[in-house]
C-alpha positions in Angstrom: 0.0 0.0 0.0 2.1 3.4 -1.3 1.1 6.6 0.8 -0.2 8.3 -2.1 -3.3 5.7 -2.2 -5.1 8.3 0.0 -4.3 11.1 -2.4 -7.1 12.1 -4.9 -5.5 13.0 -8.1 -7.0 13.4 -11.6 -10.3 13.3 -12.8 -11.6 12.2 -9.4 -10.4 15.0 -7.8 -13.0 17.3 -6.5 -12.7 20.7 -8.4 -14.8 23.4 -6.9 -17.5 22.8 -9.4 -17.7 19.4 -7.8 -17.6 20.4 -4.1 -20.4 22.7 -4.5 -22.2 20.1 -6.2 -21.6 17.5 -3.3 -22.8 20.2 -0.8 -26.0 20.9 -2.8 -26.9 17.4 -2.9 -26.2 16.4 0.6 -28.4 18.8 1.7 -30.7 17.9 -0.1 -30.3 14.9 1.3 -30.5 16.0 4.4 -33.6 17.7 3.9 -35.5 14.9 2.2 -34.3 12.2 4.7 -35.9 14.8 7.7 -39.2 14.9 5.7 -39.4 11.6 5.6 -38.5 10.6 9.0 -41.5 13.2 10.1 -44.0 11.9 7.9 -43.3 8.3 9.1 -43.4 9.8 12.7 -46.5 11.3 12.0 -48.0 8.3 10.5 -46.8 6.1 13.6 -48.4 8.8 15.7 -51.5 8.9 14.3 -51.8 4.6 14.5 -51.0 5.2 18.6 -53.7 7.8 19.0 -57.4 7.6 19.6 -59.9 8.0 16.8 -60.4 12.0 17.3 -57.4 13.6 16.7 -55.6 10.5 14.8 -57.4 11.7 11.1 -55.1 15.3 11.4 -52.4 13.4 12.2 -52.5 11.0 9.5 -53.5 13.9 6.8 -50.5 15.8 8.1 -48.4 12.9 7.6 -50.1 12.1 4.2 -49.1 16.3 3.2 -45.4 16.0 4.5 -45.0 12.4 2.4 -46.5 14.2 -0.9 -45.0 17.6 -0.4 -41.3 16.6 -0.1 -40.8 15.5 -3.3 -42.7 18.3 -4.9 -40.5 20.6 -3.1 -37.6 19.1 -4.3 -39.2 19.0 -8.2 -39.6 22.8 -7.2 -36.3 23.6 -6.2 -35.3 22.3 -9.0 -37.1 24.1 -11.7 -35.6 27.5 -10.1 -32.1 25.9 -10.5 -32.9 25.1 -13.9 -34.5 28.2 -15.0 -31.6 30.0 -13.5 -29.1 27.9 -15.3 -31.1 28.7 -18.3 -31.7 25.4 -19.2 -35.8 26.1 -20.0 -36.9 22.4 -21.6 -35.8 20.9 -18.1 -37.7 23.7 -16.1 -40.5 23.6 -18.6 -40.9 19.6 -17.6 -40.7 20.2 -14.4 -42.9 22.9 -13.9 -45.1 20.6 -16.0 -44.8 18.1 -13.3 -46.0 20.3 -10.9 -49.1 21.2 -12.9 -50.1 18.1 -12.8 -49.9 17.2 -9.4 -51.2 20.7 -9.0 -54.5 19.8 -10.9 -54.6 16.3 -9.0 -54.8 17.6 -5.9 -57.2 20.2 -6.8 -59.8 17.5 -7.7 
């Protein structure tokens, strides 16, 4: 085993372009995995409680589940749009139409 093993050099070596990137993602990471984990507490919560206050548990639970990922499709079309990549932020914002129109009916 050489001592330069530990030593990132080359194309895997993480430029600035590719720590930011890495930051940006773990956070969302981050984020996503703390939405989740509340919307499966909530959804435990609302199986331990009585009957009254167990249907506002379990709707809050069902809004944390759906809303995560639509706030990650929505964080996304800003970074896209902002970018100026418009097809990617014009399918996305698509996407959010749609679930838009879903949950309107």
């Amino acid at each position: 085993m050489s001592s330069d093993e530990g030593e990132r050099i080359g194309p895997d070596d993480p430029g600035p372009m590719h720590t930011a990137r890495i930051r940006r993602q773990r956070t969302t990471a981050v984020l996503l995995t703390v939405l989740v984990t509340l919307a499966a507490s909530l959804a435990l919560l609302a199986i331990l409680l009585p009957d009254g206050p167990d249907t506002a548990v379990a709707t809050a639970a069902l809004v944390v589940l759906i809303g995560a990922p639509l706030v990650r499709v929505g964080w996304l079309v800003a970074r896209w749009f902002r970018l100026g990549d418009v097809r990617y932020g014009l399918v996305a914002l698509a996407v959010l139409a749609v679930a838009g129109i879903a949950i309107a009916i």
